[in-house]
PDB file with SEQRES, HELIX, SHEET and CRYST1 records, atoms N, CA, C and O in Angstrom:
SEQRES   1 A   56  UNK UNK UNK UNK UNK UNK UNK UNK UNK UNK UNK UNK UNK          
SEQRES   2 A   56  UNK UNK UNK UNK UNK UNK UNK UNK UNK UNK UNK UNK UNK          
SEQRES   3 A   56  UNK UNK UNK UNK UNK UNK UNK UNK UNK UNK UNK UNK UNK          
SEQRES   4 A   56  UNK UNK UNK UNK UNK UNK UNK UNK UNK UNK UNK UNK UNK          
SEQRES   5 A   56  UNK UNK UNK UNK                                              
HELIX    1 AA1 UNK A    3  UNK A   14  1                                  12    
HELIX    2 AA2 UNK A   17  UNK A   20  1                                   4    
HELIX    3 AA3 UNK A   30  UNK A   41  1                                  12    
HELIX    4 AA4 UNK A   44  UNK A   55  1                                  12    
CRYST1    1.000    1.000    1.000  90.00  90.00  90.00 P 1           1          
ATOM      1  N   UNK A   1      56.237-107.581 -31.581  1.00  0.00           N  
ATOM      2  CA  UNK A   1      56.160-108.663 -30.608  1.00  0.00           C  
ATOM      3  C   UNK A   1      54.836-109.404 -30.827  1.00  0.00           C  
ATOM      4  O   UNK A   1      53.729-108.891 -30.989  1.00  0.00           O  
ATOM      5  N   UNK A   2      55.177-110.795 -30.801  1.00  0.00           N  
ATOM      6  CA  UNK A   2      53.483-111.696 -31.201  1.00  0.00           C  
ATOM      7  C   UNK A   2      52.861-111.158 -29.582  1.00  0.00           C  
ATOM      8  O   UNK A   2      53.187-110.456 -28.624  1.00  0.00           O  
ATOM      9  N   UNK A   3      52.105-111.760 -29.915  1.00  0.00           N  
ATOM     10  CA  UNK A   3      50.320-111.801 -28.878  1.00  0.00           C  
ATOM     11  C   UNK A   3      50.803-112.564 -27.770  1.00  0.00           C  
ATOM     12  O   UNK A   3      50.419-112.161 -26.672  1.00  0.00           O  
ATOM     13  N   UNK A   4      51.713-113.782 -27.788  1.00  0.00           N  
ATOM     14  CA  UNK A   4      51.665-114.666 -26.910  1.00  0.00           C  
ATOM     15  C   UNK A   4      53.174-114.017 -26.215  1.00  0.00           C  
ATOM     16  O   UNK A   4      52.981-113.882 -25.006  1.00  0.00           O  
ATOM     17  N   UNK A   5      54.197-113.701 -26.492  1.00  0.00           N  
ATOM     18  CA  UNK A   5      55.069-112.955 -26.110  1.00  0.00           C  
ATOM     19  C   UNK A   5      54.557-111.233 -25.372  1.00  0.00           C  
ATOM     20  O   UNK A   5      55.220-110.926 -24.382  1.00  0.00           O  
ATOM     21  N   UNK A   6      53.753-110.466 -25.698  1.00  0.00           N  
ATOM     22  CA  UNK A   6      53.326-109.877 -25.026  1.00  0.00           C  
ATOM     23  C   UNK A   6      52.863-110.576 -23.279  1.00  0.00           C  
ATOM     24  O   UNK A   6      53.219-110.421 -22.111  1.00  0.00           O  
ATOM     25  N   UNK A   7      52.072-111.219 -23.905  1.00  0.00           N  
ATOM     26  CA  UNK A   7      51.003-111.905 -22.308  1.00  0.00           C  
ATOM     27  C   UNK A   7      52.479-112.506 -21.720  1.00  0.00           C  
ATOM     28  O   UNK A   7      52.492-112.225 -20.521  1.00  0.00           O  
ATOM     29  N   UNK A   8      53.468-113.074 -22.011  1.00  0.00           N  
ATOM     30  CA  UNK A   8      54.134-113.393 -20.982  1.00  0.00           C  
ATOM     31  C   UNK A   8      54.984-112.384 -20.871  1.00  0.00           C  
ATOM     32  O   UNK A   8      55.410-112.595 -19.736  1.00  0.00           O  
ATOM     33  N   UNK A   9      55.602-111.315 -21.295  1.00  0.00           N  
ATOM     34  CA  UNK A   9      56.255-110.423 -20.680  1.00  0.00           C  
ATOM     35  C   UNK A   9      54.919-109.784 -19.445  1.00  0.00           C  
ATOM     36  O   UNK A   9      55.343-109.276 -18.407  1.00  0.00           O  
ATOM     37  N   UNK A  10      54.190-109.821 -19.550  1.00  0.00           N  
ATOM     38  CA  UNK A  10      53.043-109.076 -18.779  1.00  0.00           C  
ATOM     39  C   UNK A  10      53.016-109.872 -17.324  1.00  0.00           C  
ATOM     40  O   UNK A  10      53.131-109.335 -16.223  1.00  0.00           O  
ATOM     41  N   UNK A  11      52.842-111.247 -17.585  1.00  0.00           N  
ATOM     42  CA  UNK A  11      52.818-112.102 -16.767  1.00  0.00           C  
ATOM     43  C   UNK A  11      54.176-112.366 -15.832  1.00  0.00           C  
ATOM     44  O   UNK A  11      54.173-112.828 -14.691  1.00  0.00           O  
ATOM     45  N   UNK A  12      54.979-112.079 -16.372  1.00  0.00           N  
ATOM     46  CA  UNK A  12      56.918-112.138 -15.702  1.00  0.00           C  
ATOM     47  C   UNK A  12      57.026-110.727 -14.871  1.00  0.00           C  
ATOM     48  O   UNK A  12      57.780-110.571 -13.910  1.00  0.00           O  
ATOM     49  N   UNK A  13      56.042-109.604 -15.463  1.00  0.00           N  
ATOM     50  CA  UNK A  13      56.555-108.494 -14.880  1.00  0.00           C  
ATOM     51  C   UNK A  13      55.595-107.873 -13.992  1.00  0.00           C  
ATOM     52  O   UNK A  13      55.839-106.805 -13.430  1.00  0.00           O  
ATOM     53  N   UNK A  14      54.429-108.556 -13.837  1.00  0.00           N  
ATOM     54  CA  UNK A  14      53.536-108.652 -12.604  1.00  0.00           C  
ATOM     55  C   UNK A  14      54.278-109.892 -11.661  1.00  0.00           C  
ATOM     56  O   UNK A  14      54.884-109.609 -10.628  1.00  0.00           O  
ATOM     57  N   UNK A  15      54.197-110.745 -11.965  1.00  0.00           N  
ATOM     58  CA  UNK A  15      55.026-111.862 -11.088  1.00  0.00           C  
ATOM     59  C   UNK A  15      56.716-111.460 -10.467  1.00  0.00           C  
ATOM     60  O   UNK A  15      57.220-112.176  -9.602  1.00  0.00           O  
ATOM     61  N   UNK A  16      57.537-110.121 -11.096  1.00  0.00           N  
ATOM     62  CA  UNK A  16      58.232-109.724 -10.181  1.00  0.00           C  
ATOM     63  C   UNK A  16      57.349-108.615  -9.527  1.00  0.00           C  
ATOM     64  O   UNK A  16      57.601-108.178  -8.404  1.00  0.00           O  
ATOM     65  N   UNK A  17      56.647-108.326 -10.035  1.00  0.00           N  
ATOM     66  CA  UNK A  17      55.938-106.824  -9.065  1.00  0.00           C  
ATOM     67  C   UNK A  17      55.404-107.548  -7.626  1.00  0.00           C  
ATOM     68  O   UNK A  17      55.529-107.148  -6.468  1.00  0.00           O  
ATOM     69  N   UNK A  18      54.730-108.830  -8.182  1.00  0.00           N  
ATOM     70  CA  UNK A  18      54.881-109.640  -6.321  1.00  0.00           C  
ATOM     71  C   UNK A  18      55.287-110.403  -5.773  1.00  0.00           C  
ATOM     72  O   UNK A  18      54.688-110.986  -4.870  1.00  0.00           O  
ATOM     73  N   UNK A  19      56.566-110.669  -6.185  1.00  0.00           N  
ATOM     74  CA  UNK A  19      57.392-111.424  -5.646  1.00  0.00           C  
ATOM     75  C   UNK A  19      58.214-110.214  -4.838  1.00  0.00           C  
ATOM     76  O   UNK A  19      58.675-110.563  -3.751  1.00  0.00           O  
ATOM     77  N   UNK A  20      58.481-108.658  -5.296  1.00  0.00           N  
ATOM     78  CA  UNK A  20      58.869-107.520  -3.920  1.00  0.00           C  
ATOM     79  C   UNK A  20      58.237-107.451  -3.794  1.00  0.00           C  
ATOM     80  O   UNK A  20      58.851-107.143  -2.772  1.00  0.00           O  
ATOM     81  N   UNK A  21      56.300-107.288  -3.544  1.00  0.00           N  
ATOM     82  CA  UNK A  21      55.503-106.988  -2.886  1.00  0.00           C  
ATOM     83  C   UNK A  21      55.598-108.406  -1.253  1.00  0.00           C  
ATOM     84  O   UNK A  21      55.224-108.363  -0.082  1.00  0.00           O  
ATOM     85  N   UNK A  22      56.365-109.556  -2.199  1.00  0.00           N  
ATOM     86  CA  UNK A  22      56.053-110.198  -0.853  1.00  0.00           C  
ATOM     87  C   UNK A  22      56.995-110.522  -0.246  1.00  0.00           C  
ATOM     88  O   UNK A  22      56.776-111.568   0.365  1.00  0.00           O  
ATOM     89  N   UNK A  23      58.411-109.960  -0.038  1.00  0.00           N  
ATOM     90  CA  UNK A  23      59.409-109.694   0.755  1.00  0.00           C  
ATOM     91  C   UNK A  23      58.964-109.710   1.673  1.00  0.00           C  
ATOM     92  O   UNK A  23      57.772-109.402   1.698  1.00  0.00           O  
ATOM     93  N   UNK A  24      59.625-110.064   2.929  1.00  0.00           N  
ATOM     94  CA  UNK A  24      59.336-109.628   4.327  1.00  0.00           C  
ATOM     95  C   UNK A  24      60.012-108.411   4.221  1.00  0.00           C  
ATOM     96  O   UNK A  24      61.176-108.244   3.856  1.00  0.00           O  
ATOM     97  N   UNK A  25      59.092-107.467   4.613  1.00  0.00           N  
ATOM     98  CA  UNK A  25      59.867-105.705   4.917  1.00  0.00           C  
ATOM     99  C   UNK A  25      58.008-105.230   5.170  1.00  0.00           C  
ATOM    100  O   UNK A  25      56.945-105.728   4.802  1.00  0.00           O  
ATOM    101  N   UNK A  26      58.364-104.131   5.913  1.00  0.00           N  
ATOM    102  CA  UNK A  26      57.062-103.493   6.478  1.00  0.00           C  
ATOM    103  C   UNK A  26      56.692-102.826   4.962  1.00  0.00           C  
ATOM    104  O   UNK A  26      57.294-102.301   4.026  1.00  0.00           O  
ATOM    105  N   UNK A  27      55.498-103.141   5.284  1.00  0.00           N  
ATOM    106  CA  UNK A  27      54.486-102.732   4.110  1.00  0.00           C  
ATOM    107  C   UNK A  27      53.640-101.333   3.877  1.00  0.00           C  
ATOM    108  O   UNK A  27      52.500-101.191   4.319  1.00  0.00           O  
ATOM    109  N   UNK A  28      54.195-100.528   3.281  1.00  0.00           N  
ATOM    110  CA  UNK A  28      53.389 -99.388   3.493  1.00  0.00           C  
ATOM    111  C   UNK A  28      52.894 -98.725   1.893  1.00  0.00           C  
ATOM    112  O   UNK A  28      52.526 -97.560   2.046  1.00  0.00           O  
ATOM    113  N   UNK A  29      52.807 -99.156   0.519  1.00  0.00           N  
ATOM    114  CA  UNK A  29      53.146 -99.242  -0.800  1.00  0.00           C  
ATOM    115  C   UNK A  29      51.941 -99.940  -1.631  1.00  0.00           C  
ATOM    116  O   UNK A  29      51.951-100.111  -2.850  1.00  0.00           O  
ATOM    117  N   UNK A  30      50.875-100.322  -0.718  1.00  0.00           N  
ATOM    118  CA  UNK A  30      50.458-101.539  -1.168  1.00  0.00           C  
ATOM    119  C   UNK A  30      49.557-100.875  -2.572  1.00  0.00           C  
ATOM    120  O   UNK A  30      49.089-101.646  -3.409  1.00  0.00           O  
ATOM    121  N   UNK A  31      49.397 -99.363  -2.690  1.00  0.00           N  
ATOM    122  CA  UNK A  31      48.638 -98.488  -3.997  1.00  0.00           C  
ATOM    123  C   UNK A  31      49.509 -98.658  -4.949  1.00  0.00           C  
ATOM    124  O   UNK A  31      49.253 -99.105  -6.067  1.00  0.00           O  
ATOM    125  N   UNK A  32      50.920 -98.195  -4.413  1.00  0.00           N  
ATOM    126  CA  UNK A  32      51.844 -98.196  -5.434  1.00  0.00           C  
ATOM    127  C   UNK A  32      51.934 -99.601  -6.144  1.00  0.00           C  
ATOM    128  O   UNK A  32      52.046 -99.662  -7.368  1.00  0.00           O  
ATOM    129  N   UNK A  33      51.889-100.604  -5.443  1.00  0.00           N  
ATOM    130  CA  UNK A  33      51.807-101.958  -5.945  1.00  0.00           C  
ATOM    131  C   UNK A  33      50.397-102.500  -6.894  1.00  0.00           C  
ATOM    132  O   UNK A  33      50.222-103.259  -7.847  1.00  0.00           O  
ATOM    133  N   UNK A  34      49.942-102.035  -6.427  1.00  0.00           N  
ATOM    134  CA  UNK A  34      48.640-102.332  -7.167  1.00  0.00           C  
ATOM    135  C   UNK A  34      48.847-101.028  -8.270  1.00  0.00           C  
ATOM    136  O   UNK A  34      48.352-101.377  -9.342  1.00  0.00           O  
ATOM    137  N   UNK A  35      49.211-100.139  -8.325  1.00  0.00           N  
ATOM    138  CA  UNK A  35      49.138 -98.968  -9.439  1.00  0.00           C  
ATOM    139  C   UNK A  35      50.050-100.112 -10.574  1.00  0.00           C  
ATOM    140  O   UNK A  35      49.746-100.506 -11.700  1.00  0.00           O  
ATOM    141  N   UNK A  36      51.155-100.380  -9.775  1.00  0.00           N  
ATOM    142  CA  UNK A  36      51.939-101.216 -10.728  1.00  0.00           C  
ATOM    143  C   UNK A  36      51.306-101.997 -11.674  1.00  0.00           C  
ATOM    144  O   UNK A  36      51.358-101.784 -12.885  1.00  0.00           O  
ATOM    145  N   UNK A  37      50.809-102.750 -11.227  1.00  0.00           N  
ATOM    146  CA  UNK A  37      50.065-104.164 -11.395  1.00  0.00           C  
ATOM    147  C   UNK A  37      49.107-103.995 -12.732  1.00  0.00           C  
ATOM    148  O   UNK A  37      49.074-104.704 -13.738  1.00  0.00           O  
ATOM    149  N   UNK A  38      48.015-102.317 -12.264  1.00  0.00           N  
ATOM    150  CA  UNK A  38      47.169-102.167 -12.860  1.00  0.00           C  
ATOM    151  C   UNK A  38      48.005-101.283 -14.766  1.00  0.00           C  
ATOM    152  O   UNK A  38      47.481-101.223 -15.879  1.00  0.00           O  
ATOM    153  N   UNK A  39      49.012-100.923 -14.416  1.00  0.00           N  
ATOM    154  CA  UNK A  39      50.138-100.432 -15.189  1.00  0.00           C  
ATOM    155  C   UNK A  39      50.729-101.705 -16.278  1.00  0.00           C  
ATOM    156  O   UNK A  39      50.970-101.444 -17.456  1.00  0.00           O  
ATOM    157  N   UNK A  40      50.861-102.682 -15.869  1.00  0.00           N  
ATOM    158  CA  UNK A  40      50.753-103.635 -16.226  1.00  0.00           C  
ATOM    159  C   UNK A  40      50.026-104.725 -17.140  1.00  0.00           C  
ATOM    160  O   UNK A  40      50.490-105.503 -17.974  1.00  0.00           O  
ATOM    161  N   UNK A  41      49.176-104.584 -16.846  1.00  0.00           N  
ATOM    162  CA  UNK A  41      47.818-105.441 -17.060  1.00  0.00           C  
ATOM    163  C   UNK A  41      47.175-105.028 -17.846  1.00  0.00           C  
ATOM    164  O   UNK A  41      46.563-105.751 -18.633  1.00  0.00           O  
ATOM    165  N   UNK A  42      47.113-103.347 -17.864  1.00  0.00           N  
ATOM    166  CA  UNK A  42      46.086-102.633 -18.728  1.00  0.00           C  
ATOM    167  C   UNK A  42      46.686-101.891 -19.872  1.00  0.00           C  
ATOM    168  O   UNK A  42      46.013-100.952 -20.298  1.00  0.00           O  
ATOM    169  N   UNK A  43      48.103-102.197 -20.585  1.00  0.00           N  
ATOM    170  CA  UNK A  43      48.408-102.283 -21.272  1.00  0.00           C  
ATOM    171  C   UNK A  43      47.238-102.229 -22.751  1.00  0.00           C  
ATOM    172  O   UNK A  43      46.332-103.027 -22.992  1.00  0.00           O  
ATOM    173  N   UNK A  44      47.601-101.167 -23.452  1.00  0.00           N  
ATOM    174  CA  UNK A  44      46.498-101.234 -24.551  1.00  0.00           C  
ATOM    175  C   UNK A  44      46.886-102.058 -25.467  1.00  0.00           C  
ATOM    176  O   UNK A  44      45.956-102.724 -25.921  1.00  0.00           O  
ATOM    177  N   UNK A  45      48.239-102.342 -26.062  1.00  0.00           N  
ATOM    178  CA  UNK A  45      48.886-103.432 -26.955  1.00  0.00           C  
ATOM    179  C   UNK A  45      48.586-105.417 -26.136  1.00  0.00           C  
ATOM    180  O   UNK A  45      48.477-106.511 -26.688  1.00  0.00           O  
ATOM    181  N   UNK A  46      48.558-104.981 -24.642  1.00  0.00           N  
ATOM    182  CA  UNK A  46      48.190-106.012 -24.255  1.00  0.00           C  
ATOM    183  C   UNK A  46      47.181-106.821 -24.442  1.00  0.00           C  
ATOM    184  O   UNK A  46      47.185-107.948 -24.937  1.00  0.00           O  
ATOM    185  N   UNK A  47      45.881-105.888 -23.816  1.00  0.00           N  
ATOM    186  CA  UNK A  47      44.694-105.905 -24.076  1.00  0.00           C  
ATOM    187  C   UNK A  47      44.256-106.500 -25.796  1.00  0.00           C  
ATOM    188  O   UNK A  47      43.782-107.509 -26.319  1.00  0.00           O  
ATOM    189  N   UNK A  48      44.683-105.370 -26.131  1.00  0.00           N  
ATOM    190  CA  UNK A  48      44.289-106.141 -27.923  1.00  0.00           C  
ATOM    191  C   UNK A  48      44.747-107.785 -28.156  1.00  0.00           C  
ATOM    192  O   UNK A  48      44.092-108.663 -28.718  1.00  0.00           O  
ATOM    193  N   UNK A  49      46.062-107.882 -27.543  1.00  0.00           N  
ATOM    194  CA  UNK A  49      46.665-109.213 -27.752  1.00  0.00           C  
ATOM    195  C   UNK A  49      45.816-110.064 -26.732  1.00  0.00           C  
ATOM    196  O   UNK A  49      45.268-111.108 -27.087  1.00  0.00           O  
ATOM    197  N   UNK A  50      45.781-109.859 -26.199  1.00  0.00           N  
ATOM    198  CA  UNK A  50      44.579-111.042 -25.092  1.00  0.00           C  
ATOM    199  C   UNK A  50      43.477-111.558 -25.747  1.00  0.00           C  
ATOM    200  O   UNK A  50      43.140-112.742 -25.754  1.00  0.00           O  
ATOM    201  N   UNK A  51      42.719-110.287 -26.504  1.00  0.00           N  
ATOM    202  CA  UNK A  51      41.529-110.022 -27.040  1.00  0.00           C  
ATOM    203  C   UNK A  51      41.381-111.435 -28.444  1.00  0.00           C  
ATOM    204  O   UNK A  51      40.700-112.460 -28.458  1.00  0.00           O  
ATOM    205  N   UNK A  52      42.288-110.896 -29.399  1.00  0.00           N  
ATOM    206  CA  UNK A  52      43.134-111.425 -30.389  1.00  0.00           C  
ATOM    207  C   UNK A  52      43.105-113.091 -30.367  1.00  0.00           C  
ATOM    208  O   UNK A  52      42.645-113.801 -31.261  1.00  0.00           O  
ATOM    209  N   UNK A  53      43.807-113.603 -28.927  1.00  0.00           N  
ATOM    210  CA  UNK A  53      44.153-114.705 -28.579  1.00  0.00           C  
ATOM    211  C   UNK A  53      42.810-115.625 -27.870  1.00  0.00           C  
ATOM    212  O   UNK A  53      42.618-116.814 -28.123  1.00  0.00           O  
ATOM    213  N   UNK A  54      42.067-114.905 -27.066  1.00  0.00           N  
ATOM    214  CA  UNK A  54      40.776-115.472 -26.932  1.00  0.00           C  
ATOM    215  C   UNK A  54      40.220-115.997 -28.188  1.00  0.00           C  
ATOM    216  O   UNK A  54      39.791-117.149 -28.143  1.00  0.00           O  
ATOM    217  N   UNK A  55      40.156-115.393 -29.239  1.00  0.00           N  
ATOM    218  CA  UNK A  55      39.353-115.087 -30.401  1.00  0.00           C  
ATOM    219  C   UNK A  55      39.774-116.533 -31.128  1.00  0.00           C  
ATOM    220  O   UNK A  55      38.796-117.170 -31.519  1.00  0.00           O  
ATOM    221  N   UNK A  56      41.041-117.132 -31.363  1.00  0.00           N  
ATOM    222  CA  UNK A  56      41.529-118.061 -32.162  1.00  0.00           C  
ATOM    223  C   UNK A  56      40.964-119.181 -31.722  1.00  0.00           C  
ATOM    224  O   UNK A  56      41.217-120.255 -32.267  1.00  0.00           O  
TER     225      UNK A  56                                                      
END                                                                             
């Protein structure tokens, strides 16, 4: 997967992680959501590709 296809799968799958975080429904998850997020984001293939893409 290129660099720029990474960052947007990353970006689509944090952007559903809060789009159910922002349902109306009582909120009690908000670690789990953020565990998500940080699950996400901190991706080591990600990271390199971010890194990578700054760089050009």
């Amino acid at each position: 997967m290129q660099d720029e296809e990474l960052a947007l799968k990353a970006v689509s799958d944090a952007q559903r992680i809060l789009e159910e975080y922002l349902k109306p429904q009582p909120r009690n998850n908000e670690r789990a959501i953020l565990d998500q997020l940080v699950e996400v984001l901190e991706r080591p293939d990600l990271i390199v590709a971010v890194g990578r893409m700054h760089h050009r």
